[in-house]
N, C-alpha and C positions, 0 to 999 in steps of 0.2 A: 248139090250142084249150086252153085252161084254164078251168077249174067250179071254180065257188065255192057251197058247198054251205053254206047256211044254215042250215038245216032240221036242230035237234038230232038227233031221233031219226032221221029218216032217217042223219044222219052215223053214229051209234053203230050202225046194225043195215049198211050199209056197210062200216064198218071191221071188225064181228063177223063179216061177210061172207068178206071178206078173212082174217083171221084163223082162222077153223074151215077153209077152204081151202087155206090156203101161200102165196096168190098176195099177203099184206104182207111176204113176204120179203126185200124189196128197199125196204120202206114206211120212210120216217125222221119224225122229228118236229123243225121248224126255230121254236126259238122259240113253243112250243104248237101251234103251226100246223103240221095232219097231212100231210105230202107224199108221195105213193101216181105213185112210180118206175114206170116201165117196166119190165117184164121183159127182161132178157138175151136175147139173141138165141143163136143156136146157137155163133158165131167168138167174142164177148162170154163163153163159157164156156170156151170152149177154152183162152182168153189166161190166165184164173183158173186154172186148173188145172193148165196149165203154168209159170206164174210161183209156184204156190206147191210146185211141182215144187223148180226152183229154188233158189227162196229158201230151201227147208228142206234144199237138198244145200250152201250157203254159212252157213246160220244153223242149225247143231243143236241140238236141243232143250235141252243143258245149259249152252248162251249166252243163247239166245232161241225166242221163238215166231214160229210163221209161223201168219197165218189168211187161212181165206178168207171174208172177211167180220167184220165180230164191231161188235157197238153200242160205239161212243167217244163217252162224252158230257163235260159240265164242270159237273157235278152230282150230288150221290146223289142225287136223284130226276130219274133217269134219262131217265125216258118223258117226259120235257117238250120234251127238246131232246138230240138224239141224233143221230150220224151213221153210216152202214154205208159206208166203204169198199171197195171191193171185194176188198183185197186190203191186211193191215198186219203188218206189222211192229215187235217189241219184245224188245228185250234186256232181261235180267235184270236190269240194272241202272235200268233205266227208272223213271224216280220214278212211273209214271200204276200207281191201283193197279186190279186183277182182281177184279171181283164177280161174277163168272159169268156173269152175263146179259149187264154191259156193262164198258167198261173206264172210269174216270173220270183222263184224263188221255190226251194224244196219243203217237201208236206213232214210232217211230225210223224209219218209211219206211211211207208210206200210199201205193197204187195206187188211180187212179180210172179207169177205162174209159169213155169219153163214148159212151153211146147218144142216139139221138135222143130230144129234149125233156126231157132230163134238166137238172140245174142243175146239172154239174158244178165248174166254174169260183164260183159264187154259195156253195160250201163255204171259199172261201180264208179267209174271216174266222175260221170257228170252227175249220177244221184251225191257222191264229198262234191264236187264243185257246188251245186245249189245247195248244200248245207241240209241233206234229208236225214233227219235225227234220225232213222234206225229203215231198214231193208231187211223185211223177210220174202225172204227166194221158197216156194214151194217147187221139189222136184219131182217130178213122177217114174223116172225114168234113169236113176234108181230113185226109190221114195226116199228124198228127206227133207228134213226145212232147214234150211239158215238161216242166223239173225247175222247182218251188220249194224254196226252200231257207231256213228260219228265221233270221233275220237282225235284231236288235234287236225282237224281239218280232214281227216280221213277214212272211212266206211272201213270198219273192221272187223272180221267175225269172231263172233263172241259165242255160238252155239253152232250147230254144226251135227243133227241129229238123227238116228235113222227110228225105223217102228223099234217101241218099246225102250227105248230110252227115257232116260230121265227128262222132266219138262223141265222147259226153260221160261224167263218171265221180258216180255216187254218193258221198259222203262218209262218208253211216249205213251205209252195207254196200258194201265195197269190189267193185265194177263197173263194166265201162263198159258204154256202151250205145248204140245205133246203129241207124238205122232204113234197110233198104236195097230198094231197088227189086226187084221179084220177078214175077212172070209175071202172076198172078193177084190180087195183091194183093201191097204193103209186105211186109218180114219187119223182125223185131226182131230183130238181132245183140246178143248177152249174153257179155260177156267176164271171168272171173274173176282174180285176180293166181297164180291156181297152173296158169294156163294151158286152164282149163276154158271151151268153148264151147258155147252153145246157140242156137240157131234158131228163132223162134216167130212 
């Protein structure tokens, strides 16, 4: 179901709602228009946590940053049109610059994690507009990963894998990656070039 809230003041004491709460932690704003996310699920935290586990044992802090989370917009005024990743990545080198609140310009490796009703996939435009070298989509729902990959100004997918497929490799942060059948659910095989392995 989606609500279209008309009604200014209602929207403003809404989102001030959400706001003195926590629960716009996950809220973006696509083009003015305020889009109010589903919260994460209990495994949807897990994978964050883990990954940016990870990511910060292949990426240290005096190459780059690992977040979990963090506002990428393509604007100083930010709150107009903004995206939360779940999970991004930036090297030092990274032309996008750091305003503390949010970043203005795309990360060297964004993670999105698709929960239900979310608009995962309907981010591909503005991750090519900010220029985000590579987008991997984890789906649960059916299980597989995607990589897009910036490509003439355009986010293109280059893997596309379900359990048990062949792994594929990052190019912004040297990994393979591998989605493999498991008891209870998928696992994500994470393979490093100095021979480091993780399981998530």
């Amino acid at each position: 179901m989606v609500a279209l809230i008309i009604d200014p003041d209602y929207q403003e004491m809404l989102i001030q709602q959400r706001q003195e709460t926590g629960a716009d932690r996950w809220d973006e704003v696509w083009e003015g228009v305020y889009v109010m996310s589903p919260g994460p699920n209990e495994e949807h935290q897990d994978f964050v946590a883990e990954l940016v586990f990870i990511l910060k044992t292949v990426v240290p802090r005096k190459i780059g940053r690992v977040y979990p989370g963090i506002n990428v917009s393509d604007r100083f005024d930010w709150t107009k049109n903004y995206r939360g990743p779940d999970v991004a990545v930036y090297y030092s080198d990274n032309p996008a610059e750091n305003h503390d609140t949010f970043i203005l310009g795309g990360p060297d490796l964004a993670i999105e994690i698709v929960s239900p009703y979310d608009r995962t996939r309907e981010k591909l435009d503005f991750y090519s507009k900010v220029n985000t070298r590579e987008l991997l989509i984890i789906d649960r729902d059916p299980w597989k990963l995607e990589l897009y990959r910036l490509t003439d100004g355009k986010l293109t997918l280059v893997a596309d894998v379900k359990p048990d497929d062949s792994a594929f490799q990052t190019t912004s942060i040297p990994l393979s990656w591998q989605l493999l059948s498991g008891k209870d659910r998928p696992q994500i095989k994470i393979n490093s070039p100095t021979g480091q392995e993780w399981m998530i």
